[in-house]
C-alpha positions as CSV (number, residue, x, y, z in Angstrom):
1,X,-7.7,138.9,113.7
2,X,-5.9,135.6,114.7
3,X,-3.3,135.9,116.8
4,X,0.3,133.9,115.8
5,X,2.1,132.9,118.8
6,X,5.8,133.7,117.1
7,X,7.6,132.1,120.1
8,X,5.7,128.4,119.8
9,X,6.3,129.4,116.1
10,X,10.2,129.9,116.5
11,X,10.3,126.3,118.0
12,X,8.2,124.4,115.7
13,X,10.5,125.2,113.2
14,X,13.8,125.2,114.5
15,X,15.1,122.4,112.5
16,X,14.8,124.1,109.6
17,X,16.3,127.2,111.2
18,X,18.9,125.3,112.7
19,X,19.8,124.1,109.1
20,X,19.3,127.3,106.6
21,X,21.9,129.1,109.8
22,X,24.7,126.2,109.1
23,X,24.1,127.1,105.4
24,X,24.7,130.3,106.3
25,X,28.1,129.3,108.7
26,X,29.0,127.0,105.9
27,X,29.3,129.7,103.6
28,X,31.1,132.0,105.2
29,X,33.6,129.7,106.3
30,X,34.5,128.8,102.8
31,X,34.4,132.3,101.4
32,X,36.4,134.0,104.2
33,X,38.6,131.8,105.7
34,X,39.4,128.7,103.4
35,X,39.3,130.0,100.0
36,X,42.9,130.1,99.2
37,X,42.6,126.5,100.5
38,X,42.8,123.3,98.4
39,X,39.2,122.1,97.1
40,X,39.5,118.5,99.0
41,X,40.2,120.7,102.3
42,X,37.5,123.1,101.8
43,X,35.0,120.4,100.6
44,X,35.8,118.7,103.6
45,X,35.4,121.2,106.1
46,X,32.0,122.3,104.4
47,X,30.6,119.1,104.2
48,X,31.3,118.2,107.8
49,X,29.9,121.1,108.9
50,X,26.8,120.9,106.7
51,X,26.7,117.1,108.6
52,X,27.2,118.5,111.9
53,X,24.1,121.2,111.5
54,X,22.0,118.5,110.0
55,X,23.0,116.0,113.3
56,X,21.8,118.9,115.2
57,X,18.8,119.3,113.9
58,X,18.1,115.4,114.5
59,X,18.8,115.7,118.1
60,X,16.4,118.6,117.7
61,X,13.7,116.6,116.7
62,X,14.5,114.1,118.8
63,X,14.7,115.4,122.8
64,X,12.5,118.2,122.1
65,X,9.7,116.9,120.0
66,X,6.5,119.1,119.7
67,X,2.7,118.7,118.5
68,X,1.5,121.5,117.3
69,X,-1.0,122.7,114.6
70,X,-0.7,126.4,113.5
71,X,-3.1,128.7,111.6
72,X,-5.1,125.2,110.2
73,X,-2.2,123.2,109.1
74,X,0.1,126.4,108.0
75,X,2.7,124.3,110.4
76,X,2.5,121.3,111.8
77,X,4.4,119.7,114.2
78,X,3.8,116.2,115.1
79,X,5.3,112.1,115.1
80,X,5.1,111.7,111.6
81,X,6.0,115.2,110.2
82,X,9.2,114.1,112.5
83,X,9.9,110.8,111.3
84,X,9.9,112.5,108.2
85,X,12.5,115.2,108.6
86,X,14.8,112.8,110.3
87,X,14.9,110.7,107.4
88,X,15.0,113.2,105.1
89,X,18.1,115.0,107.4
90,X,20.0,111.5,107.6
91,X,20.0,111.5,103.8
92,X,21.4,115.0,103.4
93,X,24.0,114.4,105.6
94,X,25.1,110.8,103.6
95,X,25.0,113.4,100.6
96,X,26.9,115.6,101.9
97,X,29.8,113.3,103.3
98,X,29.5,111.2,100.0
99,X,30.4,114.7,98.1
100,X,33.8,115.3,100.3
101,X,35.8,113.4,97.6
102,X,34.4,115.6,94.7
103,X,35.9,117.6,91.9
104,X,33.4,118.9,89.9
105,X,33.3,122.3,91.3
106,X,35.5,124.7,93.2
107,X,32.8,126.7,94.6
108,X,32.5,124.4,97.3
109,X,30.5,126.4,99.8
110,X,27.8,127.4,97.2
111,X,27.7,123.5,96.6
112,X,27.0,122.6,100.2
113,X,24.4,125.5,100.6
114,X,22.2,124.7,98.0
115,X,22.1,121.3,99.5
116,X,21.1,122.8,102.9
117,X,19.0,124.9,101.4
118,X,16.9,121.8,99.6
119,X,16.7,120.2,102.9
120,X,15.4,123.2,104.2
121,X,12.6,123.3,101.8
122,X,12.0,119.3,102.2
123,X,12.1,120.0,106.2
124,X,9.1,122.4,105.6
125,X,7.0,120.7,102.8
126,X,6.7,117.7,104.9
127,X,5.3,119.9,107.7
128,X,2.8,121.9,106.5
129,X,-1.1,121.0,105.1
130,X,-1.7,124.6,103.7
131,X,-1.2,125.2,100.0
132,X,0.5,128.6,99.9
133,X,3.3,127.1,102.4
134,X,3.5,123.8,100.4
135,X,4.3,125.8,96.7
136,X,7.0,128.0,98.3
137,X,8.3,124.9,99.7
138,X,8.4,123.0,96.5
139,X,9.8,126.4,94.9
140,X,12.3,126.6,97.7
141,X,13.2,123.0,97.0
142,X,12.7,123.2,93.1
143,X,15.0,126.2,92.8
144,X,18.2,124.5,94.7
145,X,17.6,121.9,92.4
146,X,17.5,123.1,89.5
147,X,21.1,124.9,90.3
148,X,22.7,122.1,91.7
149,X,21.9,120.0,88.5
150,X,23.4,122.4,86.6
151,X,26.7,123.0,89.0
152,X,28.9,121.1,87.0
153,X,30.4,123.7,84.5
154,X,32.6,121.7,83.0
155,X,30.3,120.0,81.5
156,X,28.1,121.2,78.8
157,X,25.7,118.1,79.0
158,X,24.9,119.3,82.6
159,X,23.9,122.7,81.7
160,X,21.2,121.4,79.0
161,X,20.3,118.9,81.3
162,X,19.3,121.5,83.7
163,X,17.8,123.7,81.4
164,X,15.3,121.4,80.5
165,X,14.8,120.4,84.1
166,X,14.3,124.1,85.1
167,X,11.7,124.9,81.7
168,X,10.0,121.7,82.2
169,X,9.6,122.9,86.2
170,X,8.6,125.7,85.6
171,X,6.1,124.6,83.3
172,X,4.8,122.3,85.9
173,X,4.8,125.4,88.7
174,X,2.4,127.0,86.6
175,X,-0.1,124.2,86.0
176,X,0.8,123.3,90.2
177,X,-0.2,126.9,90.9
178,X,-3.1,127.3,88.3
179,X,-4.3,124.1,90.0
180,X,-4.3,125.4,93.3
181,X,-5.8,129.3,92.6
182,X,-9.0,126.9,91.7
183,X,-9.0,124.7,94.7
184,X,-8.7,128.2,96.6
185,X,-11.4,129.8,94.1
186,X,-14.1,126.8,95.3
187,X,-13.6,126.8,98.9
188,X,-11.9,130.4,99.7
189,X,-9.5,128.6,101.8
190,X,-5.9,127.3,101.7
191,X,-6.2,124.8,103.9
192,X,-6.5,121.3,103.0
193,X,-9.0,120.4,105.6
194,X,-11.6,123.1,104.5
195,X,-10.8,122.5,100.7
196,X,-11.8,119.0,101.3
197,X,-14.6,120.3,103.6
198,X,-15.8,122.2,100.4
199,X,-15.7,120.0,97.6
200,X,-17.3,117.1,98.6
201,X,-20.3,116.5,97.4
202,X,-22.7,114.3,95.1
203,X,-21.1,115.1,91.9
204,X,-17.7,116.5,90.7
205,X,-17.5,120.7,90.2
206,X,-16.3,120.7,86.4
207,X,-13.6,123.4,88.1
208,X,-12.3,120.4,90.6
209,X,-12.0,117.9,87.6
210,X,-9.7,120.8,86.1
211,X,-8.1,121.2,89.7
212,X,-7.7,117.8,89.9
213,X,-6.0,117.4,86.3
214,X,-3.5,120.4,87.2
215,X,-2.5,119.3,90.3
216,X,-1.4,116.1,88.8
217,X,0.2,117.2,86.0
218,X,2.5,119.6,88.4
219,X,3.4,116.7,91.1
220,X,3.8,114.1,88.2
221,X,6.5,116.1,87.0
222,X,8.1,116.2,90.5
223,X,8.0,112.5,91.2
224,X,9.1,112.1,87.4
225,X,6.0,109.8,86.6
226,X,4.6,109.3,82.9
227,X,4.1,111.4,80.6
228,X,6.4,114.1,83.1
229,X,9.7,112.1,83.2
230,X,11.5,113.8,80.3
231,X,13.9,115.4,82.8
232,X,14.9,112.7,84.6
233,X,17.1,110.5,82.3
234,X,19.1,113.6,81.4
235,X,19.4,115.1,84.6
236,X,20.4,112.1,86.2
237,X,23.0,111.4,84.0
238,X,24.3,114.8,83.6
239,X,24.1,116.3,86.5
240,X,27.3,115.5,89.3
241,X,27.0,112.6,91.2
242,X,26.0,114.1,94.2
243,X,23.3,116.1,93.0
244,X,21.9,113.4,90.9
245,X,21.9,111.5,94.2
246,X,20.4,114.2,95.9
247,X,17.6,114.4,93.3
248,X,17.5,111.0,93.5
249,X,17.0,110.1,96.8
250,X,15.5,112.9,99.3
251,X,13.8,115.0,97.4
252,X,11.7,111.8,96.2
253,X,10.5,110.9,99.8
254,X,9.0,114.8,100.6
255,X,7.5,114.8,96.9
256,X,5.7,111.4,97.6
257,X,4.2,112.5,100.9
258,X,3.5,115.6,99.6
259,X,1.5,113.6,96.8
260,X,-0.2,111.5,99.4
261,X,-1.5,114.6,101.3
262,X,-2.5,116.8,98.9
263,X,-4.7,113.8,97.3
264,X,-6.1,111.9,100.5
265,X,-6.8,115.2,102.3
266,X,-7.5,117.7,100.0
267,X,-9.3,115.9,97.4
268,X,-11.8,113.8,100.2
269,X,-14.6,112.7,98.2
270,X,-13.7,113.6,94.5
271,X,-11.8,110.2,94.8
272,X,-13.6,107.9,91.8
273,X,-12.3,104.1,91.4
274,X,-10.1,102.6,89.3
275,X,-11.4,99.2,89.8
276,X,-10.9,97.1,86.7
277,X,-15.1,96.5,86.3
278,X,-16.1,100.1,88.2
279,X,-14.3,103.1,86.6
280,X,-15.7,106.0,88.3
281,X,-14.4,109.5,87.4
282,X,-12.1,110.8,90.0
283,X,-8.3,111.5,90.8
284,X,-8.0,107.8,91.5
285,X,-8.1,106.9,87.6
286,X,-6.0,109.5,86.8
287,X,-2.9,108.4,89.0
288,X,-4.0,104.6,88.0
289,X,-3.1,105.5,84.3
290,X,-0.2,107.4,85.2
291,X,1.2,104.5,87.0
292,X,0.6,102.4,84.7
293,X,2.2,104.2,81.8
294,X,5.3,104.5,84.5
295,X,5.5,100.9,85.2
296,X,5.7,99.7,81.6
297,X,7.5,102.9,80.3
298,X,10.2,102.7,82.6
299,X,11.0,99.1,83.0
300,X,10.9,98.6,79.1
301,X,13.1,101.5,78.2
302,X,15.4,100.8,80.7
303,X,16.3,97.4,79.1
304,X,17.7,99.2,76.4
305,X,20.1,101.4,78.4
306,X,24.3,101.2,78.5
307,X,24.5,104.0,81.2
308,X,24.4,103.1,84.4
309,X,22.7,106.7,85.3
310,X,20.3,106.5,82.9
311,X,19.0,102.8,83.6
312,X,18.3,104.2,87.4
313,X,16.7,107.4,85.8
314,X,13.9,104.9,84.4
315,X,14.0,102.8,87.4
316,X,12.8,105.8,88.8
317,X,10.7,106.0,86.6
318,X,9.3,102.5,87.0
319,X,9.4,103.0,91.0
320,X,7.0,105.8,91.2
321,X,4.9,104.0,89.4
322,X,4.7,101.6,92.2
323,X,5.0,104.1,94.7
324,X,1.6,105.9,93.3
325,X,-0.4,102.6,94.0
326,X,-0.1,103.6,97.3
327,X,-1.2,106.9,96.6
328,X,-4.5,105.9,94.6
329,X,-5.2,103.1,97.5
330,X,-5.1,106.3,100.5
331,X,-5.7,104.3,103.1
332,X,-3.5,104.3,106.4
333,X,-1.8,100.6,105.6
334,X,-0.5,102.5,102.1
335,X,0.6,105.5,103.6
336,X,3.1,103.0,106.1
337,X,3.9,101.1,103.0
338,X,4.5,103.8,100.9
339,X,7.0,105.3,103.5
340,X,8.5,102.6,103.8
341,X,9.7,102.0,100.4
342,X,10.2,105.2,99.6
343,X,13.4,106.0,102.5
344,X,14.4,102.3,101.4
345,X,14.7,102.8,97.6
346,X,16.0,106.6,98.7
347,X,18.5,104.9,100.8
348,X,19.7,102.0,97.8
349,X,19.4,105.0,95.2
350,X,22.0,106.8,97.2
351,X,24.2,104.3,97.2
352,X,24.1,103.6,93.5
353,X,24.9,106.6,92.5
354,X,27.9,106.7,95.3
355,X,29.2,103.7,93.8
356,X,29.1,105.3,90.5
357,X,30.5,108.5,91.4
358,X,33.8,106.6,92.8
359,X,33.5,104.3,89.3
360,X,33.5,107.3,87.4
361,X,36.4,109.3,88.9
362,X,38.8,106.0,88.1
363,X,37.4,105.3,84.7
364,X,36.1,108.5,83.6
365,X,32.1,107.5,83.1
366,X,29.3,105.4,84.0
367,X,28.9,103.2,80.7
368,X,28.0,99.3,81.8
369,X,31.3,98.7,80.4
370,X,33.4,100.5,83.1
371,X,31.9,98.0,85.6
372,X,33.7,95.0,83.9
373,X,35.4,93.1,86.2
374,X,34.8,95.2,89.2
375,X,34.8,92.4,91.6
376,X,38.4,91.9,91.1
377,X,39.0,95.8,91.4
378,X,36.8,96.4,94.5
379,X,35.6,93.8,96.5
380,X,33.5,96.2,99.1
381,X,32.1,98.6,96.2
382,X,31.1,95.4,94.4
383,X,29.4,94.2,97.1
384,X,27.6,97.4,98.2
385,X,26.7,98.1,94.7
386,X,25.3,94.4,94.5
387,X,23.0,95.0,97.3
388,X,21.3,98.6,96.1
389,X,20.8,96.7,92.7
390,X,18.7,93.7,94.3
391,X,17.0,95.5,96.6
392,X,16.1,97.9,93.8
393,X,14.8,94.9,92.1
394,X,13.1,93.5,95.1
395,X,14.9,90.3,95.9
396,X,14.2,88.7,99.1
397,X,15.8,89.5,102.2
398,X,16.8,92.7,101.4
399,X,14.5,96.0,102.2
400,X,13.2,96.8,98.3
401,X,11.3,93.0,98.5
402,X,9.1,93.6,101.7
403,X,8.8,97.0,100.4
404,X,6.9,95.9,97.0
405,X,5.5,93.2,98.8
406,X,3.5,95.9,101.7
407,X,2.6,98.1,99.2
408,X,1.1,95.0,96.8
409,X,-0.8,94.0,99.9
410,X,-1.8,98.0,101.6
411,X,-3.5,98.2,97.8
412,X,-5.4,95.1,98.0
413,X,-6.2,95.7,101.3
414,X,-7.7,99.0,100.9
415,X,-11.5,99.9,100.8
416,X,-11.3,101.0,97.1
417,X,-9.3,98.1,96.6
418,X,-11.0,94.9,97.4
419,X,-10.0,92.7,94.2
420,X,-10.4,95.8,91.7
421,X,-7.4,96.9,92.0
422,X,-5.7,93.6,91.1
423,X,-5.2,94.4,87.8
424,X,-2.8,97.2,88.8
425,X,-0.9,94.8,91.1
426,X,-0.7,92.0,89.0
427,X,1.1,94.1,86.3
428,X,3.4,96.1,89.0
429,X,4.7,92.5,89.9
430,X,5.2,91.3,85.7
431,X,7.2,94.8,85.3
432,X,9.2,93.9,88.8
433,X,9.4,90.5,86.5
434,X,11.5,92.5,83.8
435,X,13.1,95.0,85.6
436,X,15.2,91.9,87.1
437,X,16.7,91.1,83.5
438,X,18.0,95.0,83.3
439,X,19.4,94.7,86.9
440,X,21.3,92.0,86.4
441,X,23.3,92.8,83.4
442,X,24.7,95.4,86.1
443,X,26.2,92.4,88.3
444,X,26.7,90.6,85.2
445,X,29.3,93.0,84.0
446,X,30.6,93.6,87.6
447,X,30.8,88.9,88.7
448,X,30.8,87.6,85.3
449,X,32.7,89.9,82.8
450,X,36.3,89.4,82.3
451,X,38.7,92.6,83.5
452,X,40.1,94.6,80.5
453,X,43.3,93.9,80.2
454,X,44.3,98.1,79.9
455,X,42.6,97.9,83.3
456,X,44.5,100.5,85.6
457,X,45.0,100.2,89.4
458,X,42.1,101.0,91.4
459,X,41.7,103.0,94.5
460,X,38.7,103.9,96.4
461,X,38.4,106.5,99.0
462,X,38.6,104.5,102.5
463,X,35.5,107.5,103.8
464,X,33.0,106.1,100.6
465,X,33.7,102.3,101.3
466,X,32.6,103.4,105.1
467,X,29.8,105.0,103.8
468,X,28.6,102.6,101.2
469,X,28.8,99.9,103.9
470,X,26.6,101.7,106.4
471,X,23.5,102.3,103.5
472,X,24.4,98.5,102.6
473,X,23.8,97.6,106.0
474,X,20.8,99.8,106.2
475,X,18.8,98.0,103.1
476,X,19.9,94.5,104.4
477,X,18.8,95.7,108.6
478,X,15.5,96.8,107.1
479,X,15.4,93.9,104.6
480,X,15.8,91.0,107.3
481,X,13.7,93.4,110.2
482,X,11.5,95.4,108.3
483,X,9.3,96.1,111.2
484,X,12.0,98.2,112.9
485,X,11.0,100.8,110.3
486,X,7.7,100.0,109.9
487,X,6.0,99.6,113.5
488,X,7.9,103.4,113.9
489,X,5.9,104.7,110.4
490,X,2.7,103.1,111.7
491,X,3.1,104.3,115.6
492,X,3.6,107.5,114.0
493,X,0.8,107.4,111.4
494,X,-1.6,106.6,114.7
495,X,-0.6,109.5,116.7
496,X,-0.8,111.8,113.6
497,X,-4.3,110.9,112.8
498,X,-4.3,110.4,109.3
């Protein structure tokens, strides 16, 4: 019988207890003492609170950090798995302060919880190398999310958008879980270590290839990667602001790294090669074609697009087809890259869709047109906005350039690589190519087009011009120093041992 040291337990995770007990206070403050209060009041106070458990957290992490490996990877505790839930943390907290001028909903506290909740779920899936704790984790996660995209009742869109988020989920669960029951079934173990321990061998198990299929059919879905991306366009346009941004932003970075690990550690030697003149079967040629289907998918459709919402939603699409060519290259030069662009094009997503959440609440919705003439309207949200575009598009010297440009050269760099892989970067940089046409129609309508004249007076909240500045000046820090990011992700990668 293995004995479980609860109290070393207790500590290893007391970020995430730290954060589901502020739920908690968060909660109950808005239920039994500001309810008779006025919604801007009471999301407010929930919102600063929410921030205040999720600072706490980060100081948690960060004078009392531990490394630890429970029960073969059922917890783990070490520099990366914190660099991690700090990021993840400073994103909630951006979320939840971006949220206090909101008026979707008046059941503020349940609003604020959910997104607690979520980061409760992303604290622990980023921690953890065991596949039972990783599906309740992504449960845990999924579950907030599919509520919170549905929280906006007043609007009818927002409810079928979240109904074919939570059917297509839960469609992906099953396949996820199916996936796993066979990875447990060939080497009686949960862990990914001994799973990887089990499968290698000469030639692939007919039940791995199967394993290997499932697996990426339920993460696909989570990362909203071809053929798996027909949630995303509608949730992200119907869901609130917030939650869209949410969905957008944090949730991406632990679904990525969860990605990462389950394939370079749990599938060790069922890799195959995608190289252009060596196709060898494996889960490397499987996420190759998924990427590429993502790449030209979501950069072609997105040209077409006159929501602002929906042209992210397949820029998202687009972008985790980049972000899965570090995934097939699974080397430790990919994993820093991958990081990397994954908290910067969380951080630029974030701020989109805060720019558009103040757009919308003065012009009622996020249609190109509303952005005509914004420049004259808004000087700092024009600005802001300006920045998360081209660094979405990966214009030099902001953070989503040296972002593509690490990950082009972790890929070519890696052993599987070599020059076979070329193929895959060469058309990742033609679709970067064309997703600049689709990003700048955005700042042509905001620089170039005229103001209507029916235009009405605009005011933006002083707190989101604070905010937006501070994620501007975050893409354009890590733009012009990238390596203040990225010698932290590699420092951290090293002492991990991955």
């Amino acid at each position: 019988m293995i004995a479980i040291n609860y109290a070393q337990l207790l500590r290893l995770a007391m970020p995430e207890v730290i954060v589901v007990a502020t739920a908690l206070i968060v909660m109950a403050t808005d239920l039994l003492v500001l309810r008779r209060c006025k919604t801007a009041v009471r999301f407010s106070v929930a919102a600063v609170l929410g921030s205040l458990g999720c600072a706490a957290a980060i100081v948690r992490l960060l004078l009392a950090p531990e490394t630890a490996n429970i029960l073969d990877g059922m917890l783990i505790a070490n520099p990366l798995t914190h660099l991690l839930q700090i990021a993840l943390l400073v994103l909630s907290v951006f979320t939840l302060l971006l949220s206090i001028n909101s008026k979707f909903t008046e059941h503020v506290g349940e609003f604020v919880l959910l997104i607690l909740v979520a980061t409760a779920g992303m604290l622990f899936l980023v921690a953890t190398q065991d596949l039972l704790v990783i599906f309740i984790s992504l449960e845990l996660l999924s579950l907030s999310l599919y509520i919170l995209a549905a929280f906006n009742k007043r609007s009818a869109q927002s409810w079928e958008a979240a109904l074919k988020y939570y059917l297509f989920g839960g469609m992906s669960a099953a396949f996820l879980l199916f996936g796993f029951s066979l990875l447990y079934g060939l080497s009686n173990s949960t862990s990914l270590s001994h799973i990887a321990a089990a499968i290698h061998g000469p030639a692939l198990n007919p039940l791995l290839v199967i394993a290997i299929g499932t697996t990426a059919i339920g993460l696909g879905f989570k990362v909203a990667a071809v053929p798996f991306h027909f949630w995303a366009p509608d949730v992200y346009q119907c869901a609130s602001a917030p939650s869209a941004a949410f969905i957008a932003s944090g949730s991406k970075v632990a679904s990525f790294f969860l990605f990462f690990q389950l394939m370079a550690l749990g599938f060790v030697g069922a890799e195959g090669s995608a190289a252009w003149s060596h196709l060898v079967r494996g889960w490397v040629p499987v996420l190759a074609l998924m990427a590429t289907a993502s790449m030209l998918l979501g950069n072609l459709v997105a040209i077409r697009q006159t929501s602002l919402r929906r042209l992210l939603a397949y820029s998202a699409i687009a972008h985790a087809g980049y972000m899965l060519l570090a995934v097939l290259a699974h080397t430790q030069q990919s994993l820093a890259a991958l990081l990397y662009y994954v908290i910067t094009y969380a951080l630029a997503t974030l701020g989109a869709f805060a720019v558009i959440a103040v757009v919308e609440d003065q012009k009622g919705g996020d249609d190109l047109s509303n952005f005509d003439g914004l420049s004259r309207q808004s000087p700092v949200l024009s600005f802001c906005l300006a920045i998360f575009i081209l660094s979405l598009a990966g214009i030099p010297p902001l953070a989503g350039f040296f972002a593509k440009f690490y990950l082009f050269v972790a890929v070519l760099n890696s052993a599987s690589g070599s020059m076979g892989l070329l193929w895959l970067v060469v058309l990742a940089i033609a679709m970067s190519a064309v997703s600049l046409y689709y990003y700048l129609r955005v700042l042509k309508r905001v620089y170039v087009a005229p103001l209507p004249a029916d235009a009405n007076k605009f005011n933006s909240p002083v707190l989101s011009q604070v905010l937006l500045l501070l994620l501007a000046a975050s893409v354009i820090l890590f733009g012009c120093a990238p390596q203040l990011m990225l010698r932290w992700i590699e420092t951290a990668i090293r002492a991990s041992g991955l």
